[in-house]
Structures are given as structure tokens and as C-alpha cells.
C-alpha positions in Angstrom: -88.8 0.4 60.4 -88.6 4.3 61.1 -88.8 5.3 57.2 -89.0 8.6 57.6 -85.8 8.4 59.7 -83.6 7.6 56.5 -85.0 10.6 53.9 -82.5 13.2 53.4 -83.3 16.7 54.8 -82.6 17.9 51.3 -85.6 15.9 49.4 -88.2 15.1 52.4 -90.4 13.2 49.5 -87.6 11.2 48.6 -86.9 7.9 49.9 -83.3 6.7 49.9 -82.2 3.6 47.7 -83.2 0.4 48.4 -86.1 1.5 50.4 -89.7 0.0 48.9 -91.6 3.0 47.4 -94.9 3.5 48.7 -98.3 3.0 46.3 -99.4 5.8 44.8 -102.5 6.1 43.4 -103.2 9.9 41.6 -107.2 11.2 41.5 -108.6 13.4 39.2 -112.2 13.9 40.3 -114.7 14.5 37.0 -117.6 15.6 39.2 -115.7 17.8 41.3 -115.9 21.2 39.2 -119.6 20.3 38.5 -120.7 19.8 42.2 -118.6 22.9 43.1 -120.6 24.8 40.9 -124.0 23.5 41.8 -123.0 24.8 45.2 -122.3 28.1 44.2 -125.3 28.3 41.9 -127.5 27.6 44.6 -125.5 29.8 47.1 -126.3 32.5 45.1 -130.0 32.1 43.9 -130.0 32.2 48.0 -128.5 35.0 48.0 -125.7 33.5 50.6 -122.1 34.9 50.6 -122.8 36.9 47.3 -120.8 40.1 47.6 -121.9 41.8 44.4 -125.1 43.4 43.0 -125.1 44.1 39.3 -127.9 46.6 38.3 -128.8 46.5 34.9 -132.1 48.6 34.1 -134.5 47.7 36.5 -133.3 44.0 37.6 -130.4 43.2 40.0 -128.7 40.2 40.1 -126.7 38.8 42.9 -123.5 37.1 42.5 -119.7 36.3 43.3 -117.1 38.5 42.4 -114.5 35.4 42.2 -116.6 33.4 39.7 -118.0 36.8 37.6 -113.6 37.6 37.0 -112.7 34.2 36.6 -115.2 33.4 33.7 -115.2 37.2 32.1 -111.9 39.4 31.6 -114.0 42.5 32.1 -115.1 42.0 35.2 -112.0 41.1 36.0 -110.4 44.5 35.1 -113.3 45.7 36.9 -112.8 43.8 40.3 -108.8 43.7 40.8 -107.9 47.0 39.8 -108.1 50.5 41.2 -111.7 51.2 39.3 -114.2 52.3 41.7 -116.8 49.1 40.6 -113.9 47.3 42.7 -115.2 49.0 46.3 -118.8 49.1 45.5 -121.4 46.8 46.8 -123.7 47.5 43.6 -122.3 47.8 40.3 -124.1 49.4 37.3 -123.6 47.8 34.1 -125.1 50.3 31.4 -126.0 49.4 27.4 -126.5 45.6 27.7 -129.9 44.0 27.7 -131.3 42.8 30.7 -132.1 39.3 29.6 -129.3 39.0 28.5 -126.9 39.5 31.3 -129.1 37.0 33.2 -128.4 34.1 30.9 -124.5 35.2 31.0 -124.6 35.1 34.4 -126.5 31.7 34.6 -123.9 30.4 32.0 -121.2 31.1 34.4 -122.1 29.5 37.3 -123.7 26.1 35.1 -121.4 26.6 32.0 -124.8 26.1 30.3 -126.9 28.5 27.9 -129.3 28.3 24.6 -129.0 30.1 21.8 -132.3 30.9 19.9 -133.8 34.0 17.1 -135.5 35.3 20.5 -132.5 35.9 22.0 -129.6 36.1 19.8 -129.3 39.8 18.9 -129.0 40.9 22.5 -126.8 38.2 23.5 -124.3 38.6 21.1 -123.6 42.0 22.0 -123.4 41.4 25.8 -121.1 38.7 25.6 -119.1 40.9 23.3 -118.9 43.4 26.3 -118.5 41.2 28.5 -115.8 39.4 26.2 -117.2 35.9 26.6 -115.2 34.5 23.1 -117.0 31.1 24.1 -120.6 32.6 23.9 -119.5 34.8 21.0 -118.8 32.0 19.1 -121.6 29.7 20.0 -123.8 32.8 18.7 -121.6 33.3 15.5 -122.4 29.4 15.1 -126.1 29.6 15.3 -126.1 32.8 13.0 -123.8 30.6 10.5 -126.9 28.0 10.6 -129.6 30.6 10.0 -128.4 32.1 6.6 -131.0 32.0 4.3 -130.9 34.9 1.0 -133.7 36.5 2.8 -131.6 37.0 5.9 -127.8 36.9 5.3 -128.0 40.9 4.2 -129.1 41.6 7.9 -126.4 38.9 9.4 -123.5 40.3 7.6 -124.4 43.8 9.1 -124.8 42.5 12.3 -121.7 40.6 12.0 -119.8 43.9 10.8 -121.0 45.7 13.4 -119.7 43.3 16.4 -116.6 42.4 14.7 -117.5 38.7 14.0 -114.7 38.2 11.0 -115.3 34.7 10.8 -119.3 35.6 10.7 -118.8 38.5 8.9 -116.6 36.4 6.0 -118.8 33.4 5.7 -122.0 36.1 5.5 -120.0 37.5 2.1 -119.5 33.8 0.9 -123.2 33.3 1.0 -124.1 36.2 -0.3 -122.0 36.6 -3.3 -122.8 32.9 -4.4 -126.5 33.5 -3.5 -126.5 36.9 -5.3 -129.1 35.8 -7.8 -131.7 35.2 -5.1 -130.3 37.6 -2.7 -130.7 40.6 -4.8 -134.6 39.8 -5.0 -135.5 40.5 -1.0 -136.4 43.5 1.3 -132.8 43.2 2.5 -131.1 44.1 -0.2 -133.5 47.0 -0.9 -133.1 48.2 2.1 -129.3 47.8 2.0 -126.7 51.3 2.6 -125.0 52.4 -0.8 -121.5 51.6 1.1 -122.7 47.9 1.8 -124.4 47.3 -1.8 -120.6 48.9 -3.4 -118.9 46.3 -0.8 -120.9 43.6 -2.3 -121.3 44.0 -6.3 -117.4 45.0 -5.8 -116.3 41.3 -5.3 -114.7 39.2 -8.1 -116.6 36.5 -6.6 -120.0 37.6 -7.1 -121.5 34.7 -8.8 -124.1 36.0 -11.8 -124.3 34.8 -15.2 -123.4 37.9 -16.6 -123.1 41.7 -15.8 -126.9 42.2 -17.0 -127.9 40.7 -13.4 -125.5 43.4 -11.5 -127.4 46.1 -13.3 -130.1 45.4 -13.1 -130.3 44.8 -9.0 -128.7 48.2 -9.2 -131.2 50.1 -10.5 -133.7 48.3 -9.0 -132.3 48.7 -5.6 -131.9 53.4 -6.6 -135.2 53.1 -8.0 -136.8 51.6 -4.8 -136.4 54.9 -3.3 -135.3 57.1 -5.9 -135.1 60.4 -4.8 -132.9 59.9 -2.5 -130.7 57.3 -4.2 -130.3 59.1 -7.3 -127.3 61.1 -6.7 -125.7 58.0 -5.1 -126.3 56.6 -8.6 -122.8 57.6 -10.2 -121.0 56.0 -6.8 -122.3 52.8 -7.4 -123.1 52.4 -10.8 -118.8 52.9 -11.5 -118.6 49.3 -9.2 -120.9 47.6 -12.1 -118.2 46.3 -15.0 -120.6 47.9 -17.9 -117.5 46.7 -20.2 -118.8 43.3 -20.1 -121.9 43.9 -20.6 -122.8 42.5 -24.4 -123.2 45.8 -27.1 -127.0 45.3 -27.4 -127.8 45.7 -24.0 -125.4 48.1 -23.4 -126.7 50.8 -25.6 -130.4 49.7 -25.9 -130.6 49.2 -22.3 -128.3 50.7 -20.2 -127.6 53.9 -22.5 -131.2 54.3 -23.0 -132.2 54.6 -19.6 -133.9 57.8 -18.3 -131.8 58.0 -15.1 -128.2 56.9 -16.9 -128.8 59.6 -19.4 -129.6 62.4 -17.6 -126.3 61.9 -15.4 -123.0 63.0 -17.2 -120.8 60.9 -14.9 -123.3 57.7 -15.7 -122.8 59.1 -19.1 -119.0 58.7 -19.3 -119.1 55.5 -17.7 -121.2 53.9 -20.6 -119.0 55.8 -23.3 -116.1 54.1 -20.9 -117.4 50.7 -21.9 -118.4 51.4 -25.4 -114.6 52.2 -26.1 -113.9 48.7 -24.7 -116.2 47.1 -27.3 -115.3 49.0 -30.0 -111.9 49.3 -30.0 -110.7 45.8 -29.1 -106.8 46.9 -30.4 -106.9 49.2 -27.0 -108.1 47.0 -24.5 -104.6 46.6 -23.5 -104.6 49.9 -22.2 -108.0 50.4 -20.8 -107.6 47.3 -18.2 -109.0 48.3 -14.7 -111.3 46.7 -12.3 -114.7 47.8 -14.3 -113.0 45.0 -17.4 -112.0 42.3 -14.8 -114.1 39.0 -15.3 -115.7 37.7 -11.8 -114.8 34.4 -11.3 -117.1 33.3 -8.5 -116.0 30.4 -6.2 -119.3 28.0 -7.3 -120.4 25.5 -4.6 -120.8 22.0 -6.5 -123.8 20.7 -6.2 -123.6 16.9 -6.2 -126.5 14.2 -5.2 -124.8 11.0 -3.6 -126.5 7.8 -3.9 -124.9 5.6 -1.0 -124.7 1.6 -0.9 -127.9 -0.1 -1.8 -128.9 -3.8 -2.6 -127.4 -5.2 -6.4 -127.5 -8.4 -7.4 -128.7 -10.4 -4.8 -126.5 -8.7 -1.9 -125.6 -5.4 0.0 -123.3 -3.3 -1.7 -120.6 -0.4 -0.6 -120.2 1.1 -3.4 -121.1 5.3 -3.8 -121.9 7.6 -6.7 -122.3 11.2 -7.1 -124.4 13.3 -9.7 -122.6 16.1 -11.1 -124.8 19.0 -13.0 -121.7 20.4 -14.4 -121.1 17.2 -17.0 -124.4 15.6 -16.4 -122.7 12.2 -15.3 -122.5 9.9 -12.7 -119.2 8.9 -11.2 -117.8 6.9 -9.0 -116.1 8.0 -5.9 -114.7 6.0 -2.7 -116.7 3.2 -1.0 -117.5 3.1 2.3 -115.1 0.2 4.4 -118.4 -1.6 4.9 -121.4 -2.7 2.6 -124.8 -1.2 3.6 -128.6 -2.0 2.5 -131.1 0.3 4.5 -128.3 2.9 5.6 -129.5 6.0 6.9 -127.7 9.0 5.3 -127.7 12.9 6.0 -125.1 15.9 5.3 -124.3 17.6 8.8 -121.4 20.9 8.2 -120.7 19.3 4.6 -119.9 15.7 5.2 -122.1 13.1 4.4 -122.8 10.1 7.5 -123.7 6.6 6.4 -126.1 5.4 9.9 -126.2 1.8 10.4 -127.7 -0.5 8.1 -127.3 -4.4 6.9 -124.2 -5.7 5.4 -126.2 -8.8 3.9 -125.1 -10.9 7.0 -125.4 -8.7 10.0 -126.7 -5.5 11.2 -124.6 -2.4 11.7 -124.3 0.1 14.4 -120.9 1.5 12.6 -121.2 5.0 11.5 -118.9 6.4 8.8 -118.5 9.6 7.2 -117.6 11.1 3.9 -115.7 14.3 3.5 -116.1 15.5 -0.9 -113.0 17.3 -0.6 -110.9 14.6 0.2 -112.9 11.9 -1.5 -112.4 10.0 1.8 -115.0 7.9 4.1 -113.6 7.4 8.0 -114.8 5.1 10.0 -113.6 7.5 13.3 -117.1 8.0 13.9 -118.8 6.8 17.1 -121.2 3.6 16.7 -124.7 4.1 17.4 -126.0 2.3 20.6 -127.5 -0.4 19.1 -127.7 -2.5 15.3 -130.0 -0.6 13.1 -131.4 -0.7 9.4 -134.3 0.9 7.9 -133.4 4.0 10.1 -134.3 7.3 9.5 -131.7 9.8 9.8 -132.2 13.7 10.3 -130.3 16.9 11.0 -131.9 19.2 13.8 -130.4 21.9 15.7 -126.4 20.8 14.7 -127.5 17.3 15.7 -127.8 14.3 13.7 -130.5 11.8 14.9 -131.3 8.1 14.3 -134.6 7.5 14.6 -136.6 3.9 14.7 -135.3 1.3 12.8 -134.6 -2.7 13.1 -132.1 -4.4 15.0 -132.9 -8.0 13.7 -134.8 -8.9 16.7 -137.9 -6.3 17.2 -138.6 -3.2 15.3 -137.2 0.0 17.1 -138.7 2.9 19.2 -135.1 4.2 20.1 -133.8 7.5 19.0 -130.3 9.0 19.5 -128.2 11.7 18.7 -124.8 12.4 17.5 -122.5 15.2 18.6 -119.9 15.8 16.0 -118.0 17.8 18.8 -117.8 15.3 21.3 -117.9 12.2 19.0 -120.9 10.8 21.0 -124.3 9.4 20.4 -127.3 10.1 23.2 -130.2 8.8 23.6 -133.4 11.1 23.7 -136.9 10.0 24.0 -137.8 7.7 22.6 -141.2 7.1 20.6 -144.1 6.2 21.2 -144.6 3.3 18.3 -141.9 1.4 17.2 -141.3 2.2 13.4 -139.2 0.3 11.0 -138.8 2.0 7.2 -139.9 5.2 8.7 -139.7 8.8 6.8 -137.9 11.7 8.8 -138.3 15.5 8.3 -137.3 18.5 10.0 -139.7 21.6 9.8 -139.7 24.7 12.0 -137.8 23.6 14.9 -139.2 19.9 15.4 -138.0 16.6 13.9 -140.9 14.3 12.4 -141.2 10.5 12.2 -143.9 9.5 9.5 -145.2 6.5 8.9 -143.1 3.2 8.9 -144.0 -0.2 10.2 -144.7 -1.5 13.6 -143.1 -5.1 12.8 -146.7 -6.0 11.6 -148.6 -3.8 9.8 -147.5 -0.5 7.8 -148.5 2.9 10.0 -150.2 6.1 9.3 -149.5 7.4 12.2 -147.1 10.5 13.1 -144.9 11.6 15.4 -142.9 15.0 16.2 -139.9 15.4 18.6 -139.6 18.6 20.5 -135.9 19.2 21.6 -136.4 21.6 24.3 -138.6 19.2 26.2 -137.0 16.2 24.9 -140.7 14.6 24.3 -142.8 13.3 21.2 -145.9 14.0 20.4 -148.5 12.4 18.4 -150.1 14.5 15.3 -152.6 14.0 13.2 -152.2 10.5 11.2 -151.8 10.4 7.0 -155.0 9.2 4.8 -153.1 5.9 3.8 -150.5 3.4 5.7 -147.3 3.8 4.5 -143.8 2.0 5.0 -140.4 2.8 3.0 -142.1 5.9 2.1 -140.5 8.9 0.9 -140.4 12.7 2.8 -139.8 16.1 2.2 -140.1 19.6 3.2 -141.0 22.0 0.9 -142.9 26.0 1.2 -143.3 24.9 5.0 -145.3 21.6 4.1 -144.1 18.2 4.8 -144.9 15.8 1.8 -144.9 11.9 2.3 -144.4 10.2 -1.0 -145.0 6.9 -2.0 -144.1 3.2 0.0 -146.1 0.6 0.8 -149.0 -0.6 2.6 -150.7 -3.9 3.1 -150.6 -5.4 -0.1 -148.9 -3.0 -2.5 -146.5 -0.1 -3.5 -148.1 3.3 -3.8 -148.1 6.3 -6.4 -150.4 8.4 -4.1 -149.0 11.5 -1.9 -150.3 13.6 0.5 -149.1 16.4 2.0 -148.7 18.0 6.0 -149.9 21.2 7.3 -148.3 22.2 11.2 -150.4 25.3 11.0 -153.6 23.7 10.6 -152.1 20.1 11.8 -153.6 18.0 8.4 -152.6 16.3 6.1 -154.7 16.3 2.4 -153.6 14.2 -1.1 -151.7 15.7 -3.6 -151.5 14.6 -7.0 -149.9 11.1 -7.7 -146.8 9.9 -9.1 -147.4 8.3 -12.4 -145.8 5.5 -11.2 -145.8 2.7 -7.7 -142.7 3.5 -5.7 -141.6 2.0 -2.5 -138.4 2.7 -0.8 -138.4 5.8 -2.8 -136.0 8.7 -1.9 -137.3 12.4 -2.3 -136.0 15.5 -1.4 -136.1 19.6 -1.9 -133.0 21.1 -3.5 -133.4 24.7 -2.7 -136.7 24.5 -4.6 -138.7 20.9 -5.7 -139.2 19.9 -9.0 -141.8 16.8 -9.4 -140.5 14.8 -12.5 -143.1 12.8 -14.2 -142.9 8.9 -14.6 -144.7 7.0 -17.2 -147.5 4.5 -16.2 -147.2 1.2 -17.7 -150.7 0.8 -18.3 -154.0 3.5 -18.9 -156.9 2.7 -17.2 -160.1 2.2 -19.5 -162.3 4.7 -18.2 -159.1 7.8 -19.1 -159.6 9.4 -22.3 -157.7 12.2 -21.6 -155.1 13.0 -19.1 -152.7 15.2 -17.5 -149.9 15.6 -15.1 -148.0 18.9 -14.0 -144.5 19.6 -13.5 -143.7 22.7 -12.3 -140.5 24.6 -12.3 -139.7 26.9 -9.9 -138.1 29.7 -10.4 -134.3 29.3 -9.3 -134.3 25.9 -9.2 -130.9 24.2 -8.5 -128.9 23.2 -11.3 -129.1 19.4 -10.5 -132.5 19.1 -10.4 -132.7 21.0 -14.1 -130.3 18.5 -15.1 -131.7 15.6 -14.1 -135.3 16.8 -15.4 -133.7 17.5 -19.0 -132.1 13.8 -19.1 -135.8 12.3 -17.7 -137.0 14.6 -21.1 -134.5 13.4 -23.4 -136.5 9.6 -22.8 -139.2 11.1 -24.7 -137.7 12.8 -26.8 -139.0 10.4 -29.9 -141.5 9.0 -28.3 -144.6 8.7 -30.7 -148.5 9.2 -29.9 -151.1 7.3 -31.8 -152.9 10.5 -32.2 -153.0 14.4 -31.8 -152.6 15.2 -28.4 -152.3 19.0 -26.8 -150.6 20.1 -29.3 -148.1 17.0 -29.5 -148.3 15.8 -33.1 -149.0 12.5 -34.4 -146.1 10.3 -35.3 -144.0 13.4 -34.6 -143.7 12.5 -30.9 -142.5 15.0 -28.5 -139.6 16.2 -29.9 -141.1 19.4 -30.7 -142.4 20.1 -27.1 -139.2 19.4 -25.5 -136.7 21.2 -27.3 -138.7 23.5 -26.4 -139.0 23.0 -23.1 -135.4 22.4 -22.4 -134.7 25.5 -23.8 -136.7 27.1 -21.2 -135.3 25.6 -18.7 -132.1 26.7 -19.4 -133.6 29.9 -18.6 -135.5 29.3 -15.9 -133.6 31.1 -13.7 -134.2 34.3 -15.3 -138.1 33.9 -14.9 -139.8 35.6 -11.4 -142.6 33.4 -11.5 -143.4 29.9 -11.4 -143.9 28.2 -14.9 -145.9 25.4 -15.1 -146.4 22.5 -18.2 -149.2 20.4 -18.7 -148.7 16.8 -20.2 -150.9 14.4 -21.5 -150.1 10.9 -19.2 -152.3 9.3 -17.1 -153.5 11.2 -14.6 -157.2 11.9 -14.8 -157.8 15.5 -15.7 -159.6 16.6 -13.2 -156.6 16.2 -10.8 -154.8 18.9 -12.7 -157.5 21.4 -12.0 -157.7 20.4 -8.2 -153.9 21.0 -8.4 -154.4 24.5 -9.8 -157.4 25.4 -6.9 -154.9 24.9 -4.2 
């Protein structure tokens, strides 16, 4: 039959009723823009059917007008309009780096670029000018990743300065709830009166009290005082002196030499003395200088996630809170999990894996603290694992080693949280069950573990940009189930298991030197212990159940660091309070007999209170049962 006959010359497409429609079958092709692109790419690295030269500083760089305006608005206002650039074979591009431009251009014909420190100050600003939002943002991203109190001074300006609000707002965040560190590096010495004013300005500033404002003040005019002097008054009316309490407000900030010999200073102080002193007028003297801040505080909270209770694998989850010193309850995951892998990637916490008491797991699920909610939206993990270890490198969150009920594990993968979707990288060179993972400059570690047979004291250390592992030196003892952390650039493996026993020993990894040497031991045998580094470490002492005959007298340090985080103080206070009336059969370093440590740790607690306001570390010796001499090796290194 003629079909084509019978259409209507007013719809050609359209076949009349009662005529079969044809099969249709639409195609979308997924490698198409890829291939096309390939093409291009190598078109131009020949330098084949390229109609443009960009000439930035020394370098020219061939390319395709088309693809440069259909990836970059400016040179597409460059290319279809009247400007001259538009008729020129060679186009200068003046004030962006070199590099730079080359790794633009390479994004747009591969849609593929890294961001690293080396490269990130230059590129930011070219794709800026070049207004490639997508590159601007994947910058801003890996700045956002970077802040640290020693660098977000120098981020925020940076930010400022190429218009980055969302950089430029989440730099203030850090800052202001940072301040207390923050205030302590070159950066803020260093820092322009109009940017310090910007800063102590905020509401949101979080300090425990106006002293701390001051204080950074002064310190930051007398770090160059001549010339900050007269700038004194400027910023000095930004501190809220009427909050200060009366006795440090006349026998410190009255009686300084630089205050007093200002008369604006002066007035300032007399401002706030007013306040205090005449309480029936505070009505009236309201203003930003008598404002409380009220800092938005960033909770704190240690989870501990599923487990083994009575006899079976549990779902249930707790969280630690410093604020009330309790433990609390908060939603269970949708499945139980013993040897789940867990990790915090952009503030929600992942649950890898592990065994319900019946089955391995490759679920995933994750748990967002705002909502108090776990979703199980996550993509599973390519195969059943438990006793995983589970890291954050680079924006990535990896599973690494493992069980999957049949054979230990050599497989490692990684999870996108943009794209929903686990990879596989290399894998490693030993399979390692109840392995330890840390991240430290750059490079993702696997230590220790088990092989299936025997516990391992062997390490490994992932490299991302060449997707390999690479064997480093091994730990002094075997260890599965072992604890990790990093802490002052050191990775410390704590703890486990080896052939017959759990251990108390620790040692401790150096990549500049690439060894690994004891530390002191726990006072106690832990396998499938969990450690960590909260800002700064605290080690908290454990009681050994028996003292070995050849100890007479023993010692074990704890050292507090200086701006330690609130939940590690708490917990160290409670761990205190089991003392607290514990007696000693005899005089002990100044612990008194039948008194028990009472004494020592009210003490103590009160210093930790105030442990923030100390610039050094403080250390405490305790008689336990570590052997002396430990305690001076500790103080050599």
C-alpha cells in the first residue's frame, strides 16, 4: 500500500486514521558529546582547523572560537560582537596567569580540571574573568575544605576580593566561631584595621567574655605599634568595654599605657564605667558597644553507632553532648550493624556496611543531626562488608578492606555524594580485615588489620592522583581491630590484637622520616578500640587491674592541650570523677593517704575549666602503673 499517498498535505508526519503507525524507537546517545569532544581536543593539540591564538605572556595557545564562546560568556562577547578580538587571528588576553588559562582551556574541551593549594589562587581569578561560575564554584568548594584558624583570615580576603559571597560568608562563620584560636596566628596580626573592625563587630563572635576581644586588640596595635597607634581609638570603640567586669575594666584596660594617653580611648572607658555604675541609666545608654554577642555555637557531639549487646547486633545510636554531659538517644538506623564503618562527610554521618547478626551488609545509610533522621537513599557499596574502614579524603568517602563472609577483602571504593555512586579504585596490595584508616597530608592510610590468618603490621598508603598504593614502613607489633588517629602530623595506631592477646601498647607514624616508634601505653588491653583527635587529643588514663611486682613507683601523663574541645574536657572530667574517692594505701606524689584523690582533682577539674585560657600545654603526672622511666622518655621526645 502507497502510505504516503493518504497523508494530508497539511501534516506530512501524520498518518490518517486507521492507518498502522510506524515503530518508533527515540536515541539519545550518552557517548556522543564525549567522543565529539575528544575529537576536538585532539584537533586542536594538532593544531587542525583552530582559528584562534590566545597570547597570554609568553605562551600561545591554539583553539576554536565555537567551543571557547560556547563554554565562556566572555569570549563570547568577545567573538560575536563588533570588538576588534572578533577579526583577529591572535587575541591577547592581559592580567590572568598563564597556567591558568591552560587548564581553563583544557577544562573546556574535556570538561575536566583539578583543583589543588598550587594552583588555586590563580585559577580562581581567571575563571572569574573568564566567568566560568562552574570553576568558580569548584574553587570556592576546595577553599571551603581548607579553612583551618591559621588560614581562614587569608581566605576571607581572598574571597572578598573575587566576590565569592558564599566563600566570603562561610569564611566569617569560621572565623567568628573560631575567634579564640584565630586571634592567636600571623593572620590576624597581619590583618587591615577595616577587616579586624569587620570582624570583632559581629554579634556572633563567639568568646567567653569581652576580656578575649581586648585583649587580641591590643595585641594585634602593639604588633606594630607605631603605626597602629592612632588607629587605636577606630577600633578600640568596636570592643563592648561595657561588658567588661569592673575589675578588669579599670585595673586593666584603664591602666594601660596606650588607653591612657588617648583622650578618645579615655572617653570610651569613662563610657563603660557609667554603664557599671549607674545601673538606673542603662536604659538610656543602650547602643551596640552594651549589646551581648550571642554567637551561633557549633554542637559538638560524639556518636557512638550500632555495636554488638547482648548476644546480637544492635541499631540503636547515641550522641555525647558537652553542653549537659549526657548521653542521649537519637534515631536508629533502619538496619542493625556490628563492624559498621562510620565517618562525617559535609556534616552527616554514613553507617558503611557491616553485619546485621545474620548477613552482611552492603547498605549504606546516612544521618543528618539537624533532622534527627537516618536515610537509607544512599547507594550500596559493591560488595557485603564488615570490619571496614571508612575515611574521608579529598570530598570522598572510602571503604577500604573489610569481610564479605567468604574471604577477607583487598577492595576499596569510593562514594560520590554528588552523583550518589560508589567506584572502585585500586585496590590493595594485602587483604585486610579489622584494618585502621587515616588520612594525613593528602594520602589515605590502611594500617594493620588481618589477612584472614594472622594479624598484620604491615602498611599501606593510597595516592589519589595516581590511583595506586604503596607499601610503607610496617609497625613494631601485629595489630588487628586496632585503633588510628592523626594528630601534630603523626599517625598513632592504638591498641587491637595480635596472635594471642589484646594490646595496651602504641606506637606512633612519621611520613617525613617514614617510621614508626612506641609511645607510651594505655594502662589498660583494648581491642576494637575507637580513637580519635578532636581539634586537639587528649589521652585519658585507664586503670590497670593488676601492678606488676617489679613497679614500685609509677607514672602516666595526660596532657591537656591548650584549646581542647569541649567534649573531650567533659569526658576527661567524668573519667576524674571515678576517682574522685578513691583511696591509696600510702602517700603517694602528693596524694594523701586515706584521703584519696579528691584533693588533686578538684583541683584539676578546675583547671580544666580554664584550660582554654592557658598558651601552653599543661601536663599532670599520676601515680598508675606505668613504669617511671616511660614518663621521662615521654618528656625527651
Amino acid at each position: 500500500m502507497d502510505v504516503t499517498s493518504r497523508c494530508t498535505l497539511g501534516d506530512p508526519n501524520k498518518l490518517p486514521e486507521g492507518v498502522p503507525q510506524p515503530a518508533r524507537m527515540p536515541y539519545i546517545s550518552d557517548k556522543h558529546p564525549r567522543q565529539t569532544l575528544e575529537v576536538i581536543n585532539l584537533l586542536r593539540k594538532h593544531r587542525e582547523l583552530c582559528d584562534v591564538v590566545l597570547v597570554v605572556g609568553a605562551k600561545k595557545i591554539y583553539a576554536h572560537r565555537v567551543i571557547l564562546s560556547a563554554c565562556s560568556p566572555y569570549f563570547r562577547a568577545m567573538f560575536t560582537g563588533e570588538l576588534a578580538e572578533s577579526r583577529q587571528t591572535e587575541v591577547v588576553i592581559r592580567d590572568i596567569d598563564e597556567r591558568a588559562m591552560e587548564l581553563l582551556i583544557d577544562f573546556a574541551y574535556t570538561s575536566q580540571i583539578t583543583v589543588e593549594e598550587g594552583n588555586v589562587q590563580t585559577l580562581l581569578p581567571a575563571a572569574c574573568l573568564l566567568q566560568l561560575a562552574e570553576i568558580q564554584e569548584a574553587c570556592c568548594e576546595f577553599l571551603k575544605r581548607q579553612l583551618d584558624p591559621s588560614n581562614c583570615l587569608g581566605i576571607r580576603a581572598f574571597a572578598d576580593t573575587h566576590s565569592c559571597r558564599e566563600l566570603l560568608r562561610i569564611a566569617d562563620k569560621f572565623t567568628q566561631h573560631n575567634f579564640q584560636e584565630v586571634m592567636e596566628s600571623e593572620e590576624f596580626m597581619l590583618l587591615p584595621a577595616n577587616q579586624l573592625i569587620d570582624i570583632i563587630s559581629s554579634d556572633e563572635l563567639n568568646v567567653r567574655s569581652e576580656e578575649q576581644v581586648f585583649n587580641a586588640v591590643m595585641a594585634w596595635v602593639k604588633y606594630s605599634i607605631q603605626e597602629r597607634r592612632p588607629q587605636l581609638p577606630q577600633v578600640l570603640q568596636h570592643v563592648r568595654l561595657p561588658l567588661l567586669s569592673p575589675k578588669f575594666l579599670v585595673g586593666t584596660v584603664g591602666s594601660d599605657p596606650l588607653i591612657k594617653s588617648d583622650e578618645e580611648c579615655r572617653d570610651l572607658v569613662d563610657e563603660a564605667k557609667n554603664y557599671l555604675l549607674l545601673p538606673q541609666e542603662r536604659p538610656l545608654m543602650q547602643g551596640p558597644r552594651t549589646r551581648p554577642r550571642k554567637p551561633i555555637r557549633c554542637g559538638e557531639v560524639l556518636f557512638a553507632v550500632g555495636g554488638w549487646c547482648s548476644g546480637d547486633a544492635i541499631s540503636s545510636v547515641e550522641r555525647y553532648d558537652p553542653q549537659t554531659n549526657e548521653w542521649r538517644m537519637v534515631a536508629s538506623m533502619s538496619k542493625r550493624r556490628c563492624g559498621v564503618g562510620v565517618s562525617v562527610l559535609d556534616d552527616l554521618l554514613y553507617a558503611v556496611g557491616g553485619h546485621d547478626g545474620s548477613s552482611y551488609l552492603n547498605s549504606v545509610e546516612r544521618y543528618d543531626p539537624k533532622t534527627n533522621q537516618w536515610s537509607s537513599d544512599v547507594a550500596p557499596t559493591s560488595t557485603c562488608r564488615t570490619s571496614v574502614g571508612v575515611a574521608v579524603l579529598g570530598g570522598f568517602l572510602y571503604a577500604v578492606g573489610g569481610q564479605d563472609g567468604v574471604s577477607c577483602l583487598n577492595i576499596v571504593e569510593r562514594y560520590d555524594p554528588k552523583e550518589n555512586k560508589w567506584t572502585r579504585v585500586a585496590s590493595m596490595s594485602t587483604r585486610r580485615l579489622g584494618v585502621a584508616v587515616a588520612v594525613l597530608g593528602g594520602f589515605l592510610y590502611a594500617v594493620g588489620g588481618s589477612d584472614g590468618t594472622s594479624p598484620l603490621n604491615t602498611v599501606e598508603r593510597y595516592n589519589p592522583q595516581e590511583n595506586r598504593w604503596h607499601t610503607i614502613a610496617p609497625m613494631g607489633t601485629r595489630r588487628k581491630h586496632l585503633g588510628c588517629a592523626v594528630y601534630q602530623d603523626m599517625i598513632y595506631a592504638v591498641g587491637g590484637r595480635d596472635d594471642t592477646t589484646e594490646l595496651s601498647s602504641a606506637e606512633r607514624y612519621n611520613p617525613r622520616t617514614n617510621q614508626w616508634s612506641p609511645v607510651v601505653a594505655m594502662t589498660s588491653r583494648r581491642s576494637g578500640v575507637l580513637t580519635m583527635c578532636w581539634k586537639r587529643s587528649i589521652f585519658i588514663p585507664s586503670q590497670r587491674k593488676a601492678v606488676p611486682k617489679n613497679v614500685q613507683t609509677t607514672a602516666q601523663l595526660i596532657a591537656l592541650i591548650s584549646h581542647t574541645s569541649k567534649v573531650m574536657l567533659r569526658i576527661l572530667q567524668a573519667r576524674f570523677q571515678q576517682y574522685m574517692n578513691r583511696e591509696l594505701p600510702e602517700v603517694q606524689a602528693g596524694f594523701r593517704k586515706s584521703r584519696g584523690t579528691r584533693d588533686q582533682i578538684a583541683r584539676i577539674c578546675w583547671i580544666i575549666e580554664r584550660a582554654r585560657e592557658f598558651q601552653k600545654n599543661i601536663y599532670f603526672c599520676f601515680i598508675d602503673c606505668v613504669i617511671t622511666t616511660n614518663c621521662g622518655k615521654f618528656f625527651k621526645r
